[in-house]
C-alpha positions as a Markdown table, in Angstrom:
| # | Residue | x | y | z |
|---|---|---|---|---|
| 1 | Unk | 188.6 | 98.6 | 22.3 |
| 2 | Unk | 192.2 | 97.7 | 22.6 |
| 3 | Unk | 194.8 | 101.1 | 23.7 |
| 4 | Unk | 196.1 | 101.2 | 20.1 |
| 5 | Unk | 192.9 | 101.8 | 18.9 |
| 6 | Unk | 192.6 | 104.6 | 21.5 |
| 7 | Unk | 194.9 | 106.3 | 20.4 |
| 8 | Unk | 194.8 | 106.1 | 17.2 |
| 9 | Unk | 191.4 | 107.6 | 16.6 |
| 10 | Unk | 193.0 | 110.5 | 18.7 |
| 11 | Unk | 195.8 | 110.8 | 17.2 |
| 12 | Unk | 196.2 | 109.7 | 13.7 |
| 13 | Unk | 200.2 | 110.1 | 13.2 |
| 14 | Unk | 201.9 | 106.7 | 13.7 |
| 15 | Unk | 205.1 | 108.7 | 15.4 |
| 16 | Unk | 202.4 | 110.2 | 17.9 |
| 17 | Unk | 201.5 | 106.5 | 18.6 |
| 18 | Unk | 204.4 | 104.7 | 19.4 |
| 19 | Unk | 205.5 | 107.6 | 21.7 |
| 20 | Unk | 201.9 | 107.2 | 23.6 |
| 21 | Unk | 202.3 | 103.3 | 23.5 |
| 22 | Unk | 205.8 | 103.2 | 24.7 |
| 23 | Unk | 204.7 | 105.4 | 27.9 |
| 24 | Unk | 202.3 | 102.6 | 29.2 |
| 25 | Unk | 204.4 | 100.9 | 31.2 |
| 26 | Unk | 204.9 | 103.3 | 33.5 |
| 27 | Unk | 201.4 | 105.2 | 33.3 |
| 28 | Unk | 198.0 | 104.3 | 32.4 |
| 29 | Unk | 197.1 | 104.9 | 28.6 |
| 30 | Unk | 194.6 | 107.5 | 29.8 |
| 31 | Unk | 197.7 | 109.3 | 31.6 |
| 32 | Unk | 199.3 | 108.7 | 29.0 |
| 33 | Unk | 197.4 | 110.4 | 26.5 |
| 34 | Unk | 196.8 | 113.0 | 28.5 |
| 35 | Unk | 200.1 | 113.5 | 29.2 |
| 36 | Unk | 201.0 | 113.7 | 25.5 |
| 37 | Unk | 198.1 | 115.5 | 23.9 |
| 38 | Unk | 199.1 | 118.7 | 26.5 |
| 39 | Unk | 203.0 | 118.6 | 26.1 |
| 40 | Unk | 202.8 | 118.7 | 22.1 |
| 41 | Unk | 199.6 | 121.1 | 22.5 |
| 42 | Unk | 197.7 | 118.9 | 20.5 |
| 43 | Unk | 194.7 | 119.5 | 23.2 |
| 44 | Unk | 194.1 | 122.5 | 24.1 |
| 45 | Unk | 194.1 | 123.0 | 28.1 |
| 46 | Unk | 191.5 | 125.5 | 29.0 |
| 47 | Unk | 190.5 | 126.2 | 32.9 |
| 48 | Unk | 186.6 | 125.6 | 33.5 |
| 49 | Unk | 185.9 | 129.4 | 33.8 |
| 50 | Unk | 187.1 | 129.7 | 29.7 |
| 51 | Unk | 189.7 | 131.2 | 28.1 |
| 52 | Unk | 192.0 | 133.9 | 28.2 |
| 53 | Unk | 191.6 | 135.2 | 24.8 |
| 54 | Unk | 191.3 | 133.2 | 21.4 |
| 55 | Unk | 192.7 | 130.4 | 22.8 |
| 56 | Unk | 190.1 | 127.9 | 21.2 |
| 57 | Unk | 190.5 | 130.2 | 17.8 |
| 58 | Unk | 194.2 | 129.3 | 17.7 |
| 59 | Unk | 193.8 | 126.0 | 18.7 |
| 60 | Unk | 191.7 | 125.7 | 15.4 |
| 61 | Unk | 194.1 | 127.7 | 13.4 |
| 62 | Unk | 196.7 | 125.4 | 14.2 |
| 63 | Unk | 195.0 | 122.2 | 13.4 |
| 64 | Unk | 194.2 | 123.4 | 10.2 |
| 65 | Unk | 198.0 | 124.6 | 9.4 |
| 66 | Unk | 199.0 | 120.9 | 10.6 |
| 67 | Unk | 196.4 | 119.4 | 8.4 |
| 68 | Unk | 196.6 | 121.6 | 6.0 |
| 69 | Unk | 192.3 | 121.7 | 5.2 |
| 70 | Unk | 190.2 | 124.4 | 6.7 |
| 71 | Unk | 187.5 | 123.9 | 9.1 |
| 72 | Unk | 186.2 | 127.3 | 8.8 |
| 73 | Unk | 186.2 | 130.7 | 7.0 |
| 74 | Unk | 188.1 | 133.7 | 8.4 |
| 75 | Unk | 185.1 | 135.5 | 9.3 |
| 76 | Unk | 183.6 | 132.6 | 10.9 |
| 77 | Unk | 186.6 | 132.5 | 12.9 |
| 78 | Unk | 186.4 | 135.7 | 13.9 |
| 79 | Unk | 182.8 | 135.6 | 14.9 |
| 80 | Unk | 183.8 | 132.8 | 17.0 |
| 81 | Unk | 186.2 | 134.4 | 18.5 |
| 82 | Unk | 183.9 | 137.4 | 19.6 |
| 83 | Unk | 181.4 | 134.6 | 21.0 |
| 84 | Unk | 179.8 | 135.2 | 24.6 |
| 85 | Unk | 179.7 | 132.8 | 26.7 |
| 86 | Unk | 179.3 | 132.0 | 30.3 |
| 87 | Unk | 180.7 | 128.0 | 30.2 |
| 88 | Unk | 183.3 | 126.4 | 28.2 |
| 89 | Unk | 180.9 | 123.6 | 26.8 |
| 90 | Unk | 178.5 | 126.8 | 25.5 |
| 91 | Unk | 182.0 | 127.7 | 23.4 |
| 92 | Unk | 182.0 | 124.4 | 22.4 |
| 93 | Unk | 179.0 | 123.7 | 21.2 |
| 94 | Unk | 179.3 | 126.6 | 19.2 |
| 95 | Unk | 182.7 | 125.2 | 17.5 |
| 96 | Unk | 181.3 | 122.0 | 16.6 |
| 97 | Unk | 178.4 | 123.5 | 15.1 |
| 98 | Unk | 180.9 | 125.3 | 12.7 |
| 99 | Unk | 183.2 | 122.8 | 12.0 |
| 100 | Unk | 180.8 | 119.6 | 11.6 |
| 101 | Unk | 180.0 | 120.5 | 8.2 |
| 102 | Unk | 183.6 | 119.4 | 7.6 |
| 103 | Unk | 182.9 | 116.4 | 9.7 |
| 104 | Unk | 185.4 | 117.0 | 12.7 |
| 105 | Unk | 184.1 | 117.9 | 16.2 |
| 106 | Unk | 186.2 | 119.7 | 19.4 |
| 107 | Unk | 185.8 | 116.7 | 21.8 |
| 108 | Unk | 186.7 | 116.8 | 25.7 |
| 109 | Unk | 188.9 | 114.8 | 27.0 |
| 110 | Unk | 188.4 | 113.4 | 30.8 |
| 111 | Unk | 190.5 | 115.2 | 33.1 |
| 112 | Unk | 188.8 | 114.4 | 36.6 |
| 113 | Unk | 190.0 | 118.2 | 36.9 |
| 114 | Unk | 188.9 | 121.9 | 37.2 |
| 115 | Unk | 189.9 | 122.4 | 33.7 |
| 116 | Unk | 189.1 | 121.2 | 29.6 |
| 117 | Unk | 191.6 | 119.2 | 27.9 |
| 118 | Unk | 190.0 | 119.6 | 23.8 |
| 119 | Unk | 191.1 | 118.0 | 20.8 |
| 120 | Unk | 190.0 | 118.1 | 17.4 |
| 121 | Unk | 189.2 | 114.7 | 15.6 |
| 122 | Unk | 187.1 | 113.5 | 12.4 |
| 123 | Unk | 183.7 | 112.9 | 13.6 |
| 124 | Unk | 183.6 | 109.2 | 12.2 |
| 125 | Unk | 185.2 | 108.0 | 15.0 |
| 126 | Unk | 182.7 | 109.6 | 17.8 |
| 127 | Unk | 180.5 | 106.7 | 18.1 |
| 128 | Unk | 183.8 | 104.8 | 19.2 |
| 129 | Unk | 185.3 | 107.8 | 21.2 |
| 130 | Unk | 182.5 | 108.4 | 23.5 |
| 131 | Unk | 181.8 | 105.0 | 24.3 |
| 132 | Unk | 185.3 | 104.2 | 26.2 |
| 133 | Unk | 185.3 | 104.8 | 30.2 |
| 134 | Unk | 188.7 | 106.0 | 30.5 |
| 135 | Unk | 189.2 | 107.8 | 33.6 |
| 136 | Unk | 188.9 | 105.4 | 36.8 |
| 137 | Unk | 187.9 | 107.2 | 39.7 |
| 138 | Unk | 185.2 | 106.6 | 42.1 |
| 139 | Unk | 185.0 | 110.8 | 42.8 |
| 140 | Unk | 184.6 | 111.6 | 38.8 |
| 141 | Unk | 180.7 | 111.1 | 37.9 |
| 142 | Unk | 180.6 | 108.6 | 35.5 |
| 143 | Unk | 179.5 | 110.4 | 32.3 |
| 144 | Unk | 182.9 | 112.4 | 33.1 |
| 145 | Unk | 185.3 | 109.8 | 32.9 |
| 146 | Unk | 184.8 | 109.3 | 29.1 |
| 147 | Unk | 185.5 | 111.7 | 26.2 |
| 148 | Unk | 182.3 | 114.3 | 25.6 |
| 149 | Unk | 181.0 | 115.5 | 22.2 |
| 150 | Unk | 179.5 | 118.9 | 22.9 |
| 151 | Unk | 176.8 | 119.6 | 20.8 |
């Protein structure tokens, strides 16, 4: 799968694209990405122990304002946001058991790091998302260096 492709199933605005794309030739596209996705808080950078309050309930709330479509009812956000859990993929799973009704799923992006970088895409494309080995490095276990579907 070419970079443009990449991208573009993360990121679906063309603008968000060519910003991305013109990056590359100083850092990787998986930098690159990365890079992007956390300085327009399009992912949603969570430290491995979880978050500090509704973090992952905002980050929903704010996709759906940019999107304008809901992914779930008040009340299921709220429930959601009252969730226990002990790891961040637990909170996970439970998001994309909410929102895949609406067919989009909270994915993880590699980070090779103590922390989550999420993002919210249409769950068409996770065949092709999880498939791509994007992080290159021979101290991340394999299965982490490509985007994860909690579920």
């Amino acid at each position: 799968m070419s970079d443009e492709e990449i991208v573009q199933l993360i990121f679906e605005d063309r603008q968000d694209m060519e910003v991305i794309l013109s990056d590359l030739e100083e850092l990787s596209i998986y930098e690159s990405v990365l890079k992007y996705g956390l300085s327009t808080k399009k992912f949603l950078y969570l430290d491995y122990r979880g978050e500090q309050s509704m973090e992952i309930v905002n980050y929903i709330l704010d996709y759906e304002f940019a999107h304008n479509l809901e992914l779930a009812s008040q009340e299921e956000l709220e429930k959601l946001g009252e969730f226990e859990y002990e790891y961040v993929p637990d909170k996970i799973k439970e998001v994309n058991n909410l929102i895949y009704p609406k067919k989009y799923g909270l994915f993880a992006y590699p980070t090779g790091g103590d922390y989550y970088a999420l993002f919210i895409a249409k769950l068409e494309h996770k065949s092709k998302l999880l498939r791509e080995d994007l992080l290159v490095d021979e101290w991340t276990p394999p299965k982490e260096r490509c985007i994860q579907y909690h579920y």
